[in-house]
N, C-alpha and C positions, 0 to 999 in steps of 0.2 A: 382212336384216342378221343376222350370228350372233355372236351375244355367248356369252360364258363364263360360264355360270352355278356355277362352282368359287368357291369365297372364296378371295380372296386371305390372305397370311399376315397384312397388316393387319386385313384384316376380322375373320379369325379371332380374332386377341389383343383386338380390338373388342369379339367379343361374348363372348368369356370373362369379360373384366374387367368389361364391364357384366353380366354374368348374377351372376358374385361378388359387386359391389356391390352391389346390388339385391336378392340375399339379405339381405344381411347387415342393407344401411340400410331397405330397404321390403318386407320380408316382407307376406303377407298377413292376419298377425297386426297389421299396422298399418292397416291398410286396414280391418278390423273394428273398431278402437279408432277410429279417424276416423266410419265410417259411425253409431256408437254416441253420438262426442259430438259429431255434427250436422256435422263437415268434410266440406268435398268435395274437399282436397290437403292436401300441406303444403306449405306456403310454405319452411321453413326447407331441407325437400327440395331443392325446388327451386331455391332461392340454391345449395348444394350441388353438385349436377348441372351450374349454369351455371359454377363451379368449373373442372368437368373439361372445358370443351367442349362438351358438350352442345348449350345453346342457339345455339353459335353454329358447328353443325352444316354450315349450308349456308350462313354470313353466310361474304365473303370475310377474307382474312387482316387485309389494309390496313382492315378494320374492327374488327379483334380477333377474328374468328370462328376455326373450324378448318379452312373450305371442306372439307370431305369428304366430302362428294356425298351423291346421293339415297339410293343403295343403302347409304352407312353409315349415314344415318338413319333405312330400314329396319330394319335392324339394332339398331339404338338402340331403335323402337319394338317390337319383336319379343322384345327383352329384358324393357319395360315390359309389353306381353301378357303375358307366359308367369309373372308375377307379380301382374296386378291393378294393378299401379303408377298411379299418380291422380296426373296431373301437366298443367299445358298445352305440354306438347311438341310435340305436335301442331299447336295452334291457332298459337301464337307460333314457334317454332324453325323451324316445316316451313311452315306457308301463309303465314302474316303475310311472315314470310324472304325466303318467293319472291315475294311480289306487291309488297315493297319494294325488291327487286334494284336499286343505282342509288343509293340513298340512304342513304347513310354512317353520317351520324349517328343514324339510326331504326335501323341494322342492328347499330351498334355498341353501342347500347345493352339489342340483343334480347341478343345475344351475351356481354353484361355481367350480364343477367339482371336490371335494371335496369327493363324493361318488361311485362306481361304484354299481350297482342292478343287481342281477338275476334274472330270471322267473322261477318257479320248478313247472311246470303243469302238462307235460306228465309224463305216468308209464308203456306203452308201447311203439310201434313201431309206433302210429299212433296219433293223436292230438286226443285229448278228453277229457274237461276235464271233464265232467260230471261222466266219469268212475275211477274217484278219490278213491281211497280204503286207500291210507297214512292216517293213521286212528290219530285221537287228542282226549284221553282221559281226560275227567274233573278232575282235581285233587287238589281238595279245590276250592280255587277262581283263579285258573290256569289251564295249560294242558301240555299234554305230546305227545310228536309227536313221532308217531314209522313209517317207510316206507323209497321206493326209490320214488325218481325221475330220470327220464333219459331226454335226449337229451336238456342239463340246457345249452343254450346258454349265453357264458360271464363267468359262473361257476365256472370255476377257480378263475379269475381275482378277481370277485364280493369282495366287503367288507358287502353287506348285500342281501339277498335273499326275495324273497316274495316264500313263498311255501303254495300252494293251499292242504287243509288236510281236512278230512270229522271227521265231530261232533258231525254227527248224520245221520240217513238215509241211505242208501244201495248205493252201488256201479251202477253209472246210471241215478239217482236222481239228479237233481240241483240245488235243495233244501238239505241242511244239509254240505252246504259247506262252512268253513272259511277259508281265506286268513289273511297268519303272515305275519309279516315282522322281521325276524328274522337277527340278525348279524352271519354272516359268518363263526367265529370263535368259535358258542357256543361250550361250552360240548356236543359232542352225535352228530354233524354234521360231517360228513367226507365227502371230495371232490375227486372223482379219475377224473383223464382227460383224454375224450375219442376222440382219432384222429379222425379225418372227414379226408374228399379228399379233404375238401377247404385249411385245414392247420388253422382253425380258431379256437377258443376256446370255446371248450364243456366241458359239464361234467355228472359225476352222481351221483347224491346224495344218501350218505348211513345217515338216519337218525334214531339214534337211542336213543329212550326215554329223546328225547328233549325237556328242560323243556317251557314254553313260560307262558306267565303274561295276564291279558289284554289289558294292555297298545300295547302287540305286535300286536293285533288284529289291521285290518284295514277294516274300513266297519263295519257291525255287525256279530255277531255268525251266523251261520247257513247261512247266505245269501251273501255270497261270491262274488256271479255273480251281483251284485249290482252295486259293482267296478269293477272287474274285466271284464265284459263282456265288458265294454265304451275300458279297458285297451287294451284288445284281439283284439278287431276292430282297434285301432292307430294301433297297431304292425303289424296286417294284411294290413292294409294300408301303412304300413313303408316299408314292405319284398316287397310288390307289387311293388312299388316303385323302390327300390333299383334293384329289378330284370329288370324292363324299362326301369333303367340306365344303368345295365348288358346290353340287348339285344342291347341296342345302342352302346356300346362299343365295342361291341363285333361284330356289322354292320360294325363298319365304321373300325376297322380293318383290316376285312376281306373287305371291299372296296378297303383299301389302299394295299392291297396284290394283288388282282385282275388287280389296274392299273400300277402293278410293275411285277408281275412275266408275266416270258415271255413263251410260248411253240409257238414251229413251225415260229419261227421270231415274234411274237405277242404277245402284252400282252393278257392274258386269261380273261380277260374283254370285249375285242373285240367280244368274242364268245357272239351268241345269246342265247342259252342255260342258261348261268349262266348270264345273265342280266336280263332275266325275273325272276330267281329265288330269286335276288339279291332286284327286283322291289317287287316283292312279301313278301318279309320280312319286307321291307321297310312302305310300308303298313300293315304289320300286329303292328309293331310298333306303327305307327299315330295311329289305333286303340283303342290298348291296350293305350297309352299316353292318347286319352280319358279316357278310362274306372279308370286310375288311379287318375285324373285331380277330374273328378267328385266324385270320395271317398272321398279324402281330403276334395273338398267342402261342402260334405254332413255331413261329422264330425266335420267338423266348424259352418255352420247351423244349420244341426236336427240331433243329432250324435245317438238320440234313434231310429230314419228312416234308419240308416244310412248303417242295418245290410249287406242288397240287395247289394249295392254299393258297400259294402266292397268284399265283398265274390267272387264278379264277376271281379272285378277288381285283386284281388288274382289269382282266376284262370286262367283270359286271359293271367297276369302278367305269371305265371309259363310255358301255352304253348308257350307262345311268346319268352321267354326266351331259352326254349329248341330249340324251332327251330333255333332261333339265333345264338345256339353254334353247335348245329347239321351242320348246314349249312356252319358256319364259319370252322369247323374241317373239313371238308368236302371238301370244295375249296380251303385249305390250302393245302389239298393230305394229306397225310402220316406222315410228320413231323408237321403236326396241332397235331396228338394225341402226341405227345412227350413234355415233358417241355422246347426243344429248343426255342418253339415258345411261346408267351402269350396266345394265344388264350387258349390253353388248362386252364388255370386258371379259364377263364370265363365259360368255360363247368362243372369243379371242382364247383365251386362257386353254378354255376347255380340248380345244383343237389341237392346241402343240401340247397339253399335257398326254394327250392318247397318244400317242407317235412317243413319245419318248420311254426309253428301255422296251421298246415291245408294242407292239398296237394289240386292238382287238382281236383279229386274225392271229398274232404269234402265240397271245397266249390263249387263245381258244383250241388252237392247235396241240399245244402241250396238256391243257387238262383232258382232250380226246386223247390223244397217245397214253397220258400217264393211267387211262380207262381201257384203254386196249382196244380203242377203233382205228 
């Protein structure tokens, strides 16, 4: 299939006016006033953001949303990247969204900004969710959830979670897996909050003999990946994203440092050395900017095609990214690794964005398989 990786003239004025506001309203002078007085968002942001549309990015209209597909929500996250912006756009507007597709009232209310969602997949160190063992026993015409989750992005914040629990079948299987949507606050859910390097909001979930109905059921029993898999793709396409606008941010930073710091009467841009190196990031950026461009469009068009697209675009997204902060701490000298400078935030950030939904390796692994190595 060949899609058009050009922006449209909506896109464009999309990410104009989000890159504007987002100067203006979330600098990353705020994002240091947060991380200083112990926040991991702002909430009043966020009501804000859900203002313009935002959160209800992918909810459809007849729910109050803005339905404007994946690739605008790229976009949207690509703006939050290239600023640091600390928000649950991600968690709620972009997976919660799509794994609720269907459901009016829960979408209207993301889109209203009204709810904030978690995701509670992982139970180790590493993305998988197939390796589900948080076990949901039958009890009558309901269930009972016993287990953890770890690395619950938003976690804390969340008013309701989606937690992925096995119902049947063995640790491995992707078959005998349902996804709840369970409120936040129930009996038997406890939330601890675990620090990251970004300063963002994580969590872990301790779940114990939680009861749930089938109304909490989303999708059907047993078959989890139904929803959840289209969900897991947006949010891989989300992080990828947001990491594009990282490494762009984190470019043109260290650009601005290079035509300002001086060695030996010279700015250190003059040097041949770090221009080629500069040029080369540069272009691994346009790159990756495809490989993310074509995600979006492919979860807009054929989101069950869409797997390939996503995975690769993930992974170029997390090289692209590290090198961006590698490079940028790098040319900055010595006080790049310090929190005198920003830069280091974008290296912070950059770290736990690669590990979440998937590192490098997981999804380097699926675009080989889905090529037949």
């Amino acid at each position: 299939m060949s899609l058009s990786l050009l922006e449209t003239e909506d896109e464009t004025m999309l990410r104009d006016s989000a890159r504007g506001w987002l100067a203006d309203h979330a600098p990353i002078a705020a994002l240091r006033k947060m991380r200083d007085g112990g926040q991991t968002f702002d909430a009043g942001l966020w009501r804000e953001m859900a203002k313009m549309g935002w959160a209800g990015v992918l909810a459809p209209e007849s729910a109050g949303g803005a339905d404007m597909g994946h690739r605008a929500a790229g976009i949207l996250a690509e703006e939050m990247g290239f600023g640091l912006t600390a928000s649950p756009f991600l968690s709620t507007a972009v997976i919660a969204a799509t794994a609720l597709q269907g459901a009016q009232e829960k979408l209207a209310a993301i889109a209203a900004g009204e709810v904030i969602y978690a995701l509670a997949v992982d139970e180790a160190t590493k993305h998988a969710p197939e390796r589900t063992s948080l076990y949901a026993d039958r009890i009558g015409n309901g269930f009972r959830l016993s287990g953890t989750k770890v690395f619950v992005a938003d976690g804390s914040a969340a008013a309701r979670v989606l937690i992925l629990a096995r119902t049947s079948g063995a640790p491995g299987e992707a078959l005998g897996l349902t996804l709840f949507d369970i409120d936040a606050d129930r009996i038997g859910l406890s939330r601890m909050p675990r620090a990251t390097v970004d300063s963002r909001d994580h969590a872990e979930l301790r779940i114990e003999s939680v009861e749930a109905t089938g109304e909490d059921v989303v999708g059907d029993v047993d078959n989890a990946m139904a929803v959840l898999a289209p969900a897991l793709r947006a949010g891989q396409a989300g992080i990828a994203a947001e990491m594009l606008g990282l490494a762009g941010g984190a470019c043109a930073m260290t650009l601005g440092y290079l035509k300002e710091r001086k060695q030996f009467d010279r700015t250190i841009g003059s040097f041949q050395a770090l221009q080629h190196r500069a040029a080369h990031l540069w272009s691994e950026i346009e790159v990756t900017a495809s490989a993310v461009a074509h995600a979006g469009r492919m979860l807009d068009t054929d989101p069950i095609a869409a797997e390939m697209a996503v995975s690769l675009a993930k992974a170029r997204a997390s090289k692209t990214a590290d090198l961006a902060v590698r490079e940028g701490v790098q040319m900055h000298g010595g006080i790049g690794m310090t929190d005198a400078y920003d830069i280091g935030f974008y290296m912070k950030r950059a770290r736990v964005a690669a590990e979440w939904l998937g590192d490098y390796g997981y999804h380097a692994a699926r675009v080989a398989a889905a090529r037949g190595f």
